[in-house]
C-alpha positions as CSV (number, residue, x, y, z in Angstrom):
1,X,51.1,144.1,81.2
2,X,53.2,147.2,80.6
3,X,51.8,150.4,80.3
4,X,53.0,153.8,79.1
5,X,54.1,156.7,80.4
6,X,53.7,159.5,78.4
7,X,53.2,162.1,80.8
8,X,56.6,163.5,79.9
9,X,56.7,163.2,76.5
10,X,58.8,160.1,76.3
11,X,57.4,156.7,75.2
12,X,58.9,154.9,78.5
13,X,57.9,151.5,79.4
14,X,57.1,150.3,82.7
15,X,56.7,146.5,83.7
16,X,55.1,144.8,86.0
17,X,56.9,141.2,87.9
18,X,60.1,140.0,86.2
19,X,62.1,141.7,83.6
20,X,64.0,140.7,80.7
21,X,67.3,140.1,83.0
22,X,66.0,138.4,85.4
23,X,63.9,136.3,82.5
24,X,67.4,135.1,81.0
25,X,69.4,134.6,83.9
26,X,67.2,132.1,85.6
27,X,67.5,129.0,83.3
28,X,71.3,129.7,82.5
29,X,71.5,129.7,86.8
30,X,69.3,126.8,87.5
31,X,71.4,124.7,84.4
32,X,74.4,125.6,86.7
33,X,73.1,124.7,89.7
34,X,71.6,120.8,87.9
35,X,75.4,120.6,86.7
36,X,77.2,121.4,89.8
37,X,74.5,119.1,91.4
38,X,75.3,116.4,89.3
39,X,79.1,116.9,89.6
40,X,79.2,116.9,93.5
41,X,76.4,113.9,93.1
42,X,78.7,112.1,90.6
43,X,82.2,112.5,93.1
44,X,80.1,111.2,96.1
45,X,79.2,108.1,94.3
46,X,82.8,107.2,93.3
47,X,83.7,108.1,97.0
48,X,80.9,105.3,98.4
49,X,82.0,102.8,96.1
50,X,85.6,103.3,96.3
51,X,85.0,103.3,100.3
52,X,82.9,100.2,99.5
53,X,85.3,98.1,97.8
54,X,88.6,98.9,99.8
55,X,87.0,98.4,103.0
56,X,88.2,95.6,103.6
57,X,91.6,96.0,102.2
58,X,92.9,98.8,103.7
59,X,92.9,98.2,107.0
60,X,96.3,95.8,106.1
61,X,97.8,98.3,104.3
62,X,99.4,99.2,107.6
63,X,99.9,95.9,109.3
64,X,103.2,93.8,109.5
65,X,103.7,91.1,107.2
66,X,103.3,87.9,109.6
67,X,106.8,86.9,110.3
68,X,107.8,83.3,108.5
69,X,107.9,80.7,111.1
70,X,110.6,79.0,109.1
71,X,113.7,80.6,106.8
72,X,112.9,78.2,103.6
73,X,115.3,79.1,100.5
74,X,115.2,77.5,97.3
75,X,115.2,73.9,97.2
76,X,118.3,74.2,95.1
77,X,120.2,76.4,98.0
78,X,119.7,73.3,100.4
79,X,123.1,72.2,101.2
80,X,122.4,67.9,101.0
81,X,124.6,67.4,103.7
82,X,121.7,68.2,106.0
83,X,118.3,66.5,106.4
84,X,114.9,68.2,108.8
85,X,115.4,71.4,107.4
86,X,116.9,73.6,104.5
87,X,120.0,74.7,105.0
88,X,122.1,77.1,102.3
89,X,125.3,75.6,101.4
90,X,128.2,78.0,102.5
91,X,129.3,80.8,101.7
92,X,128.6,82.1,104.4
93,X,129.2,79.9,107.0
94,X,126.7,79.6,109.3
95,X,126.8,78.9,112.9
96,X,123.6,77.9,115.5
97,X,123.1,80.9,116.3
98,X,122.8,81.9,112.5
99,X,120.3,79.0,112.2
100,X,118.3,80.1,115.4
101,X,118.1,84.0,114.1
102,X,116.7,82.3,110.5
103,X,114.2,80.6,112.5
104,X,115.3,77.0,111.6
105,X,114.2,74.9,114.6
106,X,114.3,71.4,115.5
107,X,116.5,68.2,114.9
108,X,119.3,68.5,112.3
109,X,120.5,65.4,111.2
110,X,123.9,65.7,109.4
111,X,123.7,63.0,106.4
112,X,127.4,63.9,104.7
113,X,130.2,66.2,105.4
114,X,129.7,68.9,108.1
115,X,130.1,72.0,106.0
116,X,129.3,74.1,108.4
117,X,130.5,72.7,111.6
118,X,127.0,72.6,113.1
119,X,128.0,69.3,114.7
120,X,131.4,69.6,116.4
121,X,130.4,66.6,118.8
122,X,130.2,64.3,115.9
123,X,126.6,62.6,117.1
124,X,125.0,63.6,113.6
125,X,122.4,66.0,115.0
126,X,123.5,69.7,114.4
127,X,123.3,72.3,117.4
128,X,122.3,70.0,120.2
């Protein structure tokens, strides 16, 4: 579809539609544009499915840790000298209020020595 020119002497070539750049630009382009495509395709997808599966988990990310109704320390901290709840043999020595801010509530029987002088009436139930 080209046709010549020779009205000035010169073997010029004239085409008609697309020429040879535009020719080789457009697959190199439209590969770009399918890998780009794919690339913003492919990030999407790990977005959804990352959204997906830490739905439900993120939301306590930024809550408080539910507050223990009852300071428990290892069984082997329990001072034996008092039963109904664990208390740590001193050091440090402890006082009701101590107990109270650890959240240890209810009756404290004394079963031994008073370490801790949690029972200064001498009735066997500590901080009554």
């Amino acid at each position: 579809m080209a046709a010549a020119d020779s009205s000035h002497g010169d073997d010029q070539v004239v085409s008609f539609g697309r020429t040879e750049l535009d020719e080789a630009s457009t697959p190199e382009q439209g590969q770009g544009t399918v890998e780009y495509a794919l690339i913003v395709a492919s990030i999407a997808v790990v977005l959804i499915v990352g959204m997906v599966f830490f739905s439900g988990k993120i939301g306590h990310l930024f809550e408080r840790a539910p507050e223990s109704p009852e300071f428990r320390p290892p069984v082997a901290m329990c001072d034996p000298s008092y039963a109904g709840a664990c208390i740590p043999s001193p050091p440090p020595n402890l006082s009701c209020d101590d107990l109270r801010d650890l959240g240890i509530s209810g009756e404290v029987r004394i079963v031994g020595s008073d370490p801790h002088g949690l029972d200064p009436d001498g009735d066997g139930i500590a901080c009554n």
